[in-house]
N, C-alpha and C positions, 0 to 999 in steps of 0.2 A: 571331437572328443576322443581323447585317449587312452588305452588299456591303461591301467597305473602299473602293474608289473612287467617291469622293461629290462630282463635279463643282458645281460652285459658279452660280447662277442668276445670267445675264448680264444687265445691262441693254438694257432694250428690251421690245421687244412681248411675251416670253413670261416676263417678270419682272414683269408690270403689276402695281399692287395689286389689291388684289381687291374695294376698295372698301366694305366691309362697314360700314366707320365714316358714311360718305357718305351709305346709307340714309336718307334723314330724307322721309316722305309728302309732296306739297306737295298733292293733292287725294285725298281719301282715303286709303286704307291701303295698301300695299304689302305683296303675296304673295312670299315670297323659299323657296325651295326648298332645304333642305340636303341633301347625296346624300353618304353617309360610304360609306370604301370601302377597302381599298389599292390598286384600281386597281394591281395589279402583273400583266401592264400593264393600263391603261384599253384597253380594246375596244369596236369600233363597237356592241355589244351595250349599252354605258354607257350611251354618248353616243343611244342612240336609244329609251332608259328614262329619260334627262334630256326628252329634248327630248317624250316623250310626255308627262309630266309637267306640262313646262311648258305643254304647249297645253292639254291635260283640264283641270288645274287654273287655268288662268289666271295662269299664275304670271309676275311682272315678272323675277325672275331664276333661275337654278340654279346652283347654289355647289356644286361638285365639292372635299370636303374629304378629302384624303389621309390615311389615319392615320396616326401618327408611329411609335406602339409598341402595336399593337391586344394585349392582356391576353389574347387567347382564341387569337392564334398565335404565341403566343409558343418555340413547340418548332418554328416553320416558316423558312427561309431567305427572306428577304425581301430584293428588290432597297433600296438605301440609298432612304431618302424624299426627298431630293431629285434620283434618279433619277426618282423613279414622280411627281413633281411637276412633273418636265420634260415626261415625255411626256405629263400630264394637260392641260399650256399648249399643246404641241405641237398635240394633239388637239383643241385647243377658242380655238386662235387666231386664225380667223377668225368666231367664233360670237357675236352679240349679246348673247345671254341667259345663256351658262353661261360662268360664269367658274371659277378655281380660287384656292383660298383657302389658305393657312397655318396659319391657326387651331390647327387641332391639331397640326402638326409642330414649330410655334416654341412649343411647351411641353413642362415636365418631364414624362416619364411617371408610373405607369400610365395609359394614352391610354384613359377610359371615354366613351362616347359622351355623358354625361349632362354628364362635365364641359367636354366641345366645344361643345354647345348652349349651357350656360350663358355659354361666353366669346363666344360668337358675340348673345344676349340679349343681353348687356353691351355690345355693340360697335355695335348698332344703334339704331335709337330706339325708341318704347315700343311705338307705333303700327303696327310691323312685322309682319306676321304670318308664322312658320316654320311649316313644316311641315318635317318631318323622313321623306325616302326610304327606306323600306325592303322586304326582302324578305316575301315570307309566309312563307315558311320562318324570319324573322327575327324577325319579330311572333309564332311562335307560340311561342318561345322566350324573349319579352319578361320574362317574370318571372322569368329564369335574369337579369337586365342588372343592372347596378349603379344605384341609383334611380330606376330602372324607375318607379315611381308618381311622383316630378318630373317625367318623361319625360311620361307620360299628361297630368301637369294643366297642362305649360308650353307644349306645343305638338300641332298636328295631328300624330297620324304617319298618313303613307300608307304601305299595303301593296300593293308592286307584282307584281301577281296574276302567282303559277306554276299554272296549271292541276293540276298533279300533288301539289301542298301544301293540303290542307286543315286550316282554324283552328280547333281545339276554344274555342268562345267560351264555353262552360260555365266551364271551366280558367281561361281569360284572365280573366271577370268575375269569380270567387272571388279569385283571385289579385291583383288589378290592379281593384278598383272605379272601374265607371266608363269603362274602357277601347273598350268597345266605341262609345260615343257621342263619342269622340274620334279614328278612326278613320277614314279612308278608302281604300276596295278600288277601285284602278287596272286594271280589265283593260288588258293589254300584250302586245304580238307573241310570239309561241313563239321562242325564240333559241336557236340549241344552240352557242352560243358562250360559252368561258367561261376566264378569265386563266390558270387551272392546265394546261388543252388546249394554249394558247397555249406557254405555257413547255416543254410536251413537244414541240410542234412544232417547236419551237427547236432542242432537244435533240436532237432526231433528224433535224433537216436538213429540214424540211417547209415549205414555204411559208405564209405568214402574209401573204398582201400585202393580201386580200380581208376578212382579218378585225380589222386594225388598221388607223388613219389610217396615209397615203403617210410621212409624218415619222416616227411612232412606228417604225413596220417598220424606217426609216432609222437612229434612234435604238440601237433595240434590236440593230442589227448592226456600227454604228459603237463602242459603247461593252460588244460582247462579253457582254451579260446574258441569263442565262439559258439558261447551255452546262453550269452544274454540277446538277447533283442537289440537290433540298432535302430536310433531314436526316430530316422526319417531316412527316406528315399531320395539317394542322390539325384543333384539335378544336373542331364549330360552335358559337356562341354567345358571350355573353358572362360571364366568370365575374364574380361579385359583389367578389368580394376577389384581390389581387393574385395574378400567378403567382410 
């Protein structure tokens, strides 16, 4: 279900492209990070899993891609995506390295992760190397994803270590041949911040100033999001066939 007020992306600094076509190595290869998400809202808990990211791995950029119509929350009330695309620029406006990308909201749904990578491959040059953001909670659930094994063989996926989640790799490697030597475990800061906290703190009148960017907070009180009740609890993962 979607907000019905779906403000339109201004020209200027937080419309920039996202560059993704541009990509082309001129010495060596370039590491590009993808970090799928609905960021409804992006929280400094993101932006500081982006930016760990990009330093551990080396990575030239982080491309914050907002989902458009994610298949696994589909029974959940979702700010409109080009709300949760504004505060993703809002939040990463002055940031060298993480930019936010389109990719997946300028297409038809079902929005599957597998087929965001692939247009994102396409948009780049050959010599790019993705790696693909995710949680361990996310990775251990990889063989519930819709071509999950393209996933494994097309790109790195890192799993951005929750201490409280451990990965049955016995499951993953039956499942998923292969998976584990494509693989990388991110240890990352303990956060107890998280978008759905966020939305209740809304809801109840709690301040949020410390746990979102100055702008988003601005954002999020300017344009009234996140005052109504969402209709039902997302269910995690991704399913393989449409909801």
């Amino acid at each position: 279900m979607r907000d019905p007020e779906t403000p339109p992306i201004n020209n200027g600094v937080y419309s920039r492209e996202d560059g993704l076509s541009e990509l082309t190595p001129e010495q060596g290869s370039l590491r590009i990070g993808i970090f799928g998400g609905t960021f409804d809202p992006i929280h400094i808990g993101h932006l500081i899993l982006a930016e760990e990211a990009w330093f551990q791995l080396g990575l030239d950029r982080v491309y914050l891609v907002p989902a458009g119509d994610p298949p696994h929350k589909q029974n959940r009330r979702l700010a409109s995506v080009e709300h949760r695309i504004r505060m993703a620029q809002l939040a990463t406006a002055d940031s060298d390295y993480i930019r936010v990308s389109r990719v997946d909201a300028d297409r038809p749904g079902p929005h599957y992760t597998a087929d965001m990578v692939r247009l994102v491959r396409q948009r780049v040059d050959s010599q790019v190397e993705l790696y693909f953001l995710m949680g361990t909670d996310s990775m251990d659930d990889l063989p519930n994803w819709s071509e999950a094994q393209w996933l494994v063989e097309n790109c790195r996926l890192v799993a951005l270590s929750r201490h409280e989640v451990e990965i049955d790799w016995n499951r993953l490697n039956n499942a998923l041949p292969g998976v584990q030597e494509k693989v990388i475990i991110l240890d990352m800061p303990e956060l107890e911040i998280a978008s759905n906290i966020i939305q209740r703190r809304v809801r109840s009148g709690q301040p949020i100033r410390y746990q979102v960017p100055r702008l988003v907070e601005r954002y999020i009180r300017e344009h009234n999001l996140y005052r109504v009740e969402e209709r039902s609890v997302a269910v995690a993962g991704e399913s393989k066939h449409p909801a």
